[in-house]
GUFI-511152 format. One record per residue (C-alpha): y, z, x. Coordinates in steps of 0.5 Angstrom, whole numbers, padded with zeros to 4 digits, always signed. Last residue first. Layout:
YZX;...
This chain:
+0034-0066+0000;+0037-0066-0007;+0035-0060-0010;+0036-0055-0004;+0041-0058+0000;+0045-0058-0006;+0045-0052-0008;+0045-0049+0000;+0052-0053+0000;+0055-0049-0007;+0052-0042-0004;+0056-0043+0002;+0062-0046-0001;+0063-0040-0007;+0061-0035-0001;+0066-0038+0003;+0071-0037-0004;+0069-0032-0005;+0070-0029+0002;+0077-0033+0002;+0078-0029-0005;+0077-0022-0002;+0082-0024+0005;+0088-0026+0000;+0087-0020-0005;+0086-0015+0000;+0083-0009-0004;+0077-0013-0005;+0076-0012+0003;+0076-0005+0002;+0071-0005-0004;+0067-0010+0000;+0066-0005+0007;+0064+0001+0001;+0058-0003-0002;+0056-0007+0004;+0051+0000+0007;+0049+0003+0000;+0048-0005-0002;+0043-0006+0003;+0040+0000+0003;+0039+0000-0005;+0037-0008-0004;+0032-0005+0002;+0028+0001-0003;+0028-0004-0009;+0024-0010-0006;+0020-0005-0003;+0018-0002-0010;+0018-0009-0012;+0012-0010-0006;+0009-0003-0009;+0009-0006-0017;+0007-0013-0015;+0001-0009-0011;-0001-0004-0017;-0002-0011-0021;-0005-0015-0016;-0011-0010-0014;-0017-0014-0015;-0013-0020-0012;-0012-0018-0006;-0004-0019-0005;-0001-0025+0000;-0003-0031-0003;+0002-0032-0006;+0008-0027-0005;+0013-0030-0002;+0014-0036-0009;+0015-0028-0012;+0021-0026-0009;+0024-0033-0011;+0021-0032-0018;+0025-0026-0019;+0031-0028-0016;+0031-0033-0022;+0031-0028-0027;+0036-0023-0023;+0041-0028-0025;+0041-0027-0032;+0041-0019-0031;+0045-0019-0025;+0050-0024-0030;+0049-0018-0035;+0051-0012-0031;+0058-0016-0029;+0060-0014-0036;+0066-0010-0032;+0067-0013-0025;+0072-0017-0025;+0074-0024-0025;+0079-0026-0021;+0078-0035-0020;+0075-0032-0013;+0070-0027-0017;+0068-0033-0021;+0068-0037-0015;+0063-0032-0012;+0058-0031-0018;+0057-0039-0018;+0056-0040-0012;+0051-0034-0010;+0048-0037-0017;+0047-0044-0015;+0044-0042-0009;+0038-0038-0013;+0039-0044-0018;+0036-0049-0012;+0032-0044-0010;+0028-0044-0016;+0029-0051-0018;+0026-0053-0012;+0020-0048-0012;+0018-0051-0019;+0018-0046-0025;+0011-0042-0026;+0010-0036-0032;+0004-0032-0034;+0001-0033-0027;+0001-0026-0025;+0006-0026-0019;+0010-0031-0024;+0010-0025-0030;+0011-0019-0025;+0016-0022-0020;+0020-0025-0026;+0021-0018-0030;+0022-0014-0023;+0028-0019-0022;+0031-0019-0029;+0030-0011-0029;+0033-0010-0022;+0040-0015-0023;+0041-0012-0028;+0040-0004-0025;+0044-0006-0019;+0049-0008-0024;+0050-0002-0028;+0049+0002-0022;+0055-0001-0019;+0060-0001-0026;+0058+0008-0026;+0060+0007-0018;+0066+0005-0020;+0070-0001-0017;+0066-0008-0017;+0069-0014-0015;+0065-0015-0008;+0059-0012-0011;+0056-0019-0014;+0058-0023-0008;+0054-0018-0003;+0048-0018-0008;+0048-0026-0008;+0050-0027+0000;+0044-0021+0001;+0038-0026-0005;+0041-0032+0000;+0039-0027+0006;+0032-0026+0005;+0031-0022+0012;+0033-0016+0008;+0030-0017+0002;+0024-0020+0004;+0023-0014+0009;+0023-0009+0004;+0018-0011+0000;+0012-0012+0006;+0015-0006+0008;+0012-0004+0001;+0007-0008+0001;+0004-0005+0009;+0005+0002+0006;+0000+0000+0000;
């Protein structure tokens, strides 16, 4: 079970689509009361997908899965540089969490016994859980003080925005 959990721990801390994502969510978040909320989206629509694809209940295309990835990062960072705020953000977690959720789950095949897969899911999302939580525990309190400074946070909006919009297009069309 540890060699899961790290298992879990390590896909989100070297996916580093899944940390702009994250990075890009938090950005505009002011109250640790918000924070939570939108840790907590982002959590069930990820476990949801995971669960589902790791037991083959539900399948997307792995192009159509890291492309909408990409275009999550863009999307939730053009808003942030468009001046959105953080208040409903939870709902966008959510959504987007449901894509997220495959993607941690295309890292899975093959790799969990098949006589254990359930409880293995639930430890690998565990990990997942552990490493989103020190990620954003580390970069939560550098964003809110470069979102106090308008010019600077929109110019990282705006390069995630970029970044998110490049790797969309290089995921779907190349």
């Amino acid at each position: 079970a540890g060699g899961v959990f790290r298992g879990g721990v390590a896909h989100i801390l070297r996916g580093w689509d899944h940390l702009l994502f994250l990075a890009a969510l938090i950005l505009v978040v002011e109250r640790p009361r918000t924070l939570l909320g939108v840790v907590t989206g982002f959590t069930a629509g990820h476990t949801l997908t995971l669960v589902l694809a790791g037991l083959d209940v539900v399948a997307l295309p792995s192009r159509f899965t890291e492309g909408a990835i990409a275009f999550s990062i863009a999307w939730v960072a053009a808003r942030n540089a468009l001046g959105a705020s953080g208040e409903g953000r939870w709902k966008v977690a959510a959504l987007f969490g449901l894509v997220h959720g495959f993607g941690f789950a295309a890292g899975l095949r093959g790799q969990l016994p098949p006589d254990r897969l359930v409880p293995s899911l639930l430890v690998f999302n565990l990990g997942v859980e552990a490493g989103q939580l020190a990620a954003v525990a580390l970069a939560w309190p550098l964003l809110r003080r470069l979102s106090r400074s308008s010019g600077p946070a929109r110019a990282f909006s705006w390069t995630l925005a970029a970044v998110g919009a490049g790797l969309c297009a290089w995921r779907l069309f190349v």
